[in-house]
C-alpha atoms as one frame of an Amber mdcrd trajectory, in Angstrom:
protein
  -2.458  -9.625   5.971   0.335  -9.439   3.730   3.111 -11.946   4.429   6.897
 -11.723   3.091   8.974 -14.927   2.228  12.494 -14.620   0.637  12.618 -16.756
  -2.609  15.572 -18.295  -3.691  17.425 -15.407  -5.143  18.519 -13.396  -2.425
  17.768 -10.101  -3.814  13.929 -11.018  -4.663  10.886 -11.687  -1.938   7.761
 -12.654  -2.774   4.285 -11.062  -1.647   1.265 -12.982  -1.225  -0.574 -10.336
  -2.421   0.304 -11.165  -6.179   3.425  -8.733  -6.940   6.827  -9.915  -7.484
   9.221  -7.395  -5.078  12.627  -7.078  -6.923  15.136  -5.013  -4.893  17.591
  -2.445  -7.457  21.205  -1.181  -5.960  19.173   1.416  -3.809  17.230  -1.279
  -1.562  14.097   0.307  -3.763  10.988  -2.816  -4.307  10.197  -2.774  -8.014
   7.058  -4.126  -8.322   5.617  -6.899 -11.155   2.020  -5.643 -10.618  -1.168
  -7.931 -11.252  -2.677  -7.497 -14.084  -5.264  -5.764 -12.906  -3.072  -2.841
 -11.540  -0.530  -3.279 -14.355  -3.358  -2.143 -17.014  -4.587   0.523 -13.484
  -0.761   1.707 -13.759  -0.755   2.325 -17.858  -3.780   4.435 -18.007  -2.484
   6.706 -15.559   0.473   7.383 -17.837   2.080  11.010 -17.770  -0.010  11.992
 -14.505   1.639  13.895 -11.716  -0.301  13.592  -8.856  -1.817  10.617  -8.003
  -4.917   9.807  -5.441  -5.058   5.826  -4.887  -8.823   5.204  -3.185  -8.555
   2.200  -1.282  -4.738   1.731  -1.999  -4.321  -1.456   0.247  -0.470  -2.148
   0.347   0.524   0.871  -1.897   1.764  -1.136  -4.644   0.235   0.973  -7.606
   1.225   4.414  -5.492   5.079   3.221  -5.758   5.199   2.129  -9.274   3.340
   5.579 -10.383   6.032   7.247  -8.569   8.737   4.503  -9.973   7.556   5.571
 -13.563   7.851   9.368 -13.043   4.473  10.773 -10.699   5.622  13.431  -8.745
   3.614  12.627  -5.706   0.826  10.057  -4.460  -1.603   9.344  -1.910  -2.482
   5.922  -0.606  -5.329   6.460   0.916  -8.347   3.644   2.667 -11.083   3.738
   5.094  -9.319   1.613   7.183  -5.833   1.839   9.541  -4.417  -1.988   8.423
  -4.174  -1.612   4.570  -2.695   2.061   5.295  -0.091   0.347   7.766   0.668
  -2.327   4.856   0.849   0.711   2.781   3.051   2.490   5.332   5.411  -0.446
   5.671   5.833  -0.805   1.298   6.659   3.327   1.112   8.672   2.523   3.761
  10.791  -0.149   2.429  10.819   1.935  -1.016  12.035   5.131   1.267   9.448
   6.959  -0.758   7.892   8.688   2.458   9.024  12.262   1.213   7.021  11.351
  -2.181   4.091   8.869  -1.036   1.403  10.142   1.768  -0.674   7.637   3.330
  -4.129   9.325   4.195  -6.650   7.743   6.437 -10.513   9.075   5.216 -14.041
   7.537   3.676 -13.653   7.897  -0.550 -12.689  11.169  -1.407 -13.531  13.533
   1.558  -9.887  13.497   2.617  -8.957  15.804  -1.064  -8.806  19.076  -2.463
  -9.740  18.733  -6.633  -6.461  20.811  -6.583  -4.736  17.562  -5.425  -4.164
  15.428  -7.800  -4.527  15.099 -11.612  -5.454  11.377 -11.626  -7.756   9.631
  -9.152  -7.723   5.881  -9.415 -10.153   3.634  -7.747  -9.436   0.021  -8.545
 -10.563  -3.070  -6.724 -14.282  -2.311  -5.737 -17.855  -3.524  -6.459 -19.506
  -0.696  -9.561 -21.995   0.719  -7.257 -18.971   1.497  -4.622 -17.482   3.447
  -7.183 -20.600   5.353  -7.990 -21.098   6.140  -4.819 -17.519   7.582  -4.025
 -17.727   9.749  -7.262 -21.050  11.357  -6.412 -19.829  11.901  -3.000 -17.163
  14.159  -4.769 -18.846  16.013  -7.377 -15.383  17.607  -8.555 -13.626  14.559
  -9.496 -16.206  14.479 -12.272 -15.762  17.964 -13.324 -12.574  17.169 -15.585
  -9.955  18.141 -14.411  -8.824  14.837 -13.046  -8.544  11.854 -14.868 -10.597
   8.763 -13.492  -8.974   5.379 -13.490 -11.092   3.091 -12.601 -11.350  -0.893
 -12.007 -14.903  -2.368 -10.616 -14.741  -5.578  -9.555 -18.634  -6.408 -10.088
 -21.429  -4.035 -11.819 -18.979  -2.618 -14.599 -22.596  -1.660 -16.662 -23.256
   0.438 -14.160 -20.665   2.223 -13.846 -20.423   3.272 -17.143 -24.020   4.274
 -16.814 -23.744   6.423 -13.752 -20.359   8.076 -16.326 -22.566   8.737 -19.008
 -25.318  10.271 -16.749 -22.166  12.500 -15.341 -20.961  13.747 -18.742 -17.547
  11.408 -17.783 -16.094   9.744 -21.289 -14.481   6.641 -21.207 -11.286   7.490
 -23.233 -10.113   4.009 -22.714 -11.334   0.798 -21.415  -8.559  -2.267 -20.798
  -9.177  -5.777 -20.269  -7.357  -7.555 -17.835  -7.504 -11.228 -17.113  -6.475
 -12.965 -13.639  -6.725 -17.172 -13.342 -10.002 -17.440 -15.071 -11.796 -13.684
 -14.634 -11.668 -10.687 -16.353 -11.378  -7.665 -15.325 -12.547  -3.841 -17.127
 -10.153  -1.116 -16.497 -11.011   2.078 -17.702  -9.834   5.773 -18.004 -12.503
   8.677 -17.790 -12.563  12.225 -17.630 -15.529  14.335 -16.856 -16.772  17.929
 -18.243 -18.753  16.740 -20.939 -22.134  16.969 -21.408 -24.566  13.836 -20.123
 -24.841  11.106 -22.893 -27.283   7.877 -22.955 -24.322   4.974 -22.177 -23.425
   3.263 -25.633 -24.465  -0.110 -26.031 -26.674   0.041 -22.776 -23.161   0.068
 -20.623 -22.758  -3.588 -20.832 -19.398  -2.529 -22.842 -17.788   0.585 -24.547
 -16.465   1.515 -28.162 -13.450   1.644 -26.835 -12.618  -2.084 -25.401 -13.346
  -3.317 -29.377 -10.191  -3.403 -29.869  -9.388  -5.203 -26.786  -7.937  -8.667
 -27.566 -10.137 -10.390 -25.015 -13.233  -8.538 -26.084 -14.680 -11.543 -27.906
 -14.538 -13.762 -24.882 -15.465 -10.591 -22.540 -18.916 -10.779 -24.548 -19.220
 -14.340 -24.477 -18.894 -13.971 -20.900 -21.297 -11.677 -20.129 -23.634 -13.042
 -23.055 -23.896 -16.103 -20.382 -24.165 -14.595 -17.654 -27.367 -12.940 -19.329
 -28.759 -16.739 -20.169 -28.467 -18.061 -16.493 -30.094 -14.458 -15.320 -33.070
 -15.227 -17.890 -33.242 -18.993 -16.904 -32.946 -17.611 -12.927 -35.692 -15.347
 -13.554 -38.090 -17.714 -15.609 -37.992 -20.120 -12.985 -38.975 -17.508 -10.166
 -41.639 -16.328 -12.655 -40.125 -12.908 -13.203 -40.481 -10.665 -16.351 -37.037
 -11.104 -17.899 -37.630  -8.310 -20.661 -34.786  -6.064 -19.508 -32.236  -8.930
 -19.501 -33.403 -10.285 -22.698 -32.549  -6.673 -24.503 -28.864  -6.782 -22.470
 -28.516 -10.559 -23.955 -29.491  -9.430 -28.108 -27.121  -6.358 -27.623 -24.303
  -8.667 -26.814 -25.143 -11.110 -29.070 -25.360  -8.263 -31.976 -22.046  -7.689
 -31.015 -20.586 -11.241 -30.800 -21.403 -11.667 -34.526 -20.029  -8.216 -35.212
 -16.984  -9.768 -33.516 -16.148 -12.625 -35.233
């Protein structure tokens, strides 16, 4: 549950949450997202209409509107984030321009909706699972923003097997993780995942991407060493571990 204190500064309050609320002349919260949702908030860039799955306190939903989206819908599986939600939109007065809707993924939507579905905040399989539930989101028309907390590799599997390119992948870091946020759009024809989904061409030239490999290069080691010591074939993870370590000399 989201509490508010007021800071020093009488025209700031604080959210646990992780934004920074700063109030303008028109009693409106700007929002300093996270990072995560700062890099969520970028990719969307020039959409119109928005879809937030799983939009907790609405925070990305205002700022898309804040920075020009015509119209967005919070939208979560569950009535307390949507009354966090309702209370934010409410202190922005954006309830003419931000609808909170109350359904499982995407069976509350139309495809002629929204032009950008985001989905940030949830394990990779979660994410699969909501897009294949919703066949048109991966059809193209929309684009996908989206932000797995766990399983990244296979999400960008479960893309590739849906013809969805990733036209941009961020890296976001919060206290000592970090976090993939990528943009994808649909309509194209299935494609085997580049470098076995453990990354994409298009974080290279992501200034964490060095220690994003070095990351999951480790995480790779303690698998193997995990799976040794139960006596399990470790084959699979050995061929994710050279691909990233191919890459980490490629890298530096």
């Amino acid at each position: 549950m989201t509490q508010i204190e007021m800071m020093e500064h009488p025209r700031k309050i604080r959210g646990f949450c992780g934004a920074l609320f700063i109030l303008n002349e028109r009693s409106c919260l700007r929002m300093n997202l996270t990072p995560r949702l700062q890099a969520a908030a970028e990719l969307c860039r020039g959409a119109r209409r928005v879809i937030d799955v799983g939009c907790d306190h609405a925070h990305l939903c205002v700022e898309l509107v804040q920075r020009g989206a015509e119209r967005a819908y919070a939208s979560d599986i569950r009535e307390g984030p949507l009354q966090r939600a309702r209370e934010t939109i409410a202190r922005c007065g954006m309830e003419e321009v931000v609808e909170t809707v109350l359904c499982d993924g995407l069976h509350g939507f139309a495809p002629d909706m929204a032009d950008a579905i985001v989905i940030c905040g949830m394990g990779g399989d979660t994410i699969c699972h909501i897009l294949e539930e919703a066949p048109w989101a991966l059809s193209g028309r929309q684009l996908l923003v989206l932000q797995p907390m766990t399983r990244a590799e296979t999400l960008r599997r479960f893309l590739a097997r849906h013809g969805c390119a990733i036209e941009q992948e961020r890296l976001a870091r919060e206290w000592d993780r970090l976090y993939c946020v990528m943009a994808a759009r649909g309509g194209h024809a299935p494609y085997e995942a580049e470098n076995g989904g453990l990354f994409s061409d298009a974080m290279r030239q992501e200034l964490l991407f060095s220690q994003y490999l070095g990351r999951q290069a480790e995480r790779c080691r303690v698998a193997l060493e995990g799976r040794r010591l139960a006596g399990l074939d470790g084959g699979e993870v050995q061929k994710m571990l050279a691909i990233l370590q191919r890459e980490e000399h490629h890298a530096t």
